[in-house]
N, C-alpha and C positions, 0 to 999 in steps of 0.2 A: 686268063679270065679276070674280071674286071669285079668291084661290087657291084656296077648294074647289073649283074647276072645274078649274085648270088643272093643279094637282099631282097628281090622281091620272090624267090623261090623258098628263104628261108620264114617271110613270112607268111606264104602259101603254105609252107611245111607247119606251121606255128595255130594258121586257122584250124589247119584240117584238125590236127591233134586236140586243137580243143571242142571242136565240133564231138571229135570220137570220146572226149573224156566227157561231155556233156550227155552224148548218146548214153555213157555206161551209168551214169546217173539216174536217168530218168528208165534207162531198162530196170533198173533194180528191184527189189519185192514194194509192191504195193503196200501202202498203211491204210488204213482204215477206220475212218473216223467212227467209231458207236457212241450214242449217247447214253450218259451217267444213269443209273436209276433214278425216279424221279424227276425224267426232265422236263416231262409236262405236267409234273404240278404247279400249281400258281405259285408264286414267290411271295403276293402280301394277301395277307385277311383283311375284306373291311370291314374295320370296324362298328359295331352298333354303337352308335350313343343315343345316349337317354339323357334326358332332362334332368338334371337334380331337382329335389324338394327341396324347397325354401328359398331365401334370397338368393341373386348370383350376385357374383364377388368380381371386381376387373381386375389386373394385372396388379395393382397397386393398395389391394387389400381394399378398396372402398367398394360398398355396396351399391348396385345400379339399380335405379327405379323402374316397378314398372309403368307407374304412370306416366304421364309428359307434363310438362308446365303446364298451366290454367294460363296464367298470364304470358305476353311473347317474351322473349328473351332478347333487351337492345344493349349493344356497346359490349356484350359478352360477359353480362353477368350471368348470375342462375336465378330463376324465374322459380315460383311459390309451385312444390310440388301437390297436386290434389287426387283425390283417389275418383 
């Protein structure tokens, strides 16, 4: 006997075995996914906000107006603020 006989029976013998070690796998006990307490609570609150009293303040500590210029604003100056 030759290995053309015996190599394609050894890997016939190689499938099976792994087919059956596969099989014993998947027969085994069941898991069972349940979920955590709490899984359907919501994850964020939204927030309320509320307007502060008094000026607002931007990133950079300066106060923003609420008026708008009276006059236009050309070449990116700042324009005479008016109540």
């Amino acid at each position: 006997m030759s290995r053309h006989i015996f190599r394609p029976a050894g890997r016939m013998l190689a499938g099976l075995m792994l087919l059956g070690g596969l099989g014993a796998c998947a027969g085994g006990p069941q898991i069972r996914a349940v979920n955590a307490p709490g899984a359907y609570e919501p994850v964020a609150v939204i927030a309320a906000v509320e307007p502060e009293d008094g000026p607002q303040v931007n990133q950079w500590g300066g106060i923003i107006p609420d008026a708008k210029p009276v006059t236009p604003v050309d070449d990116g100056a700042l324009g005479e603020i008016g109540s």
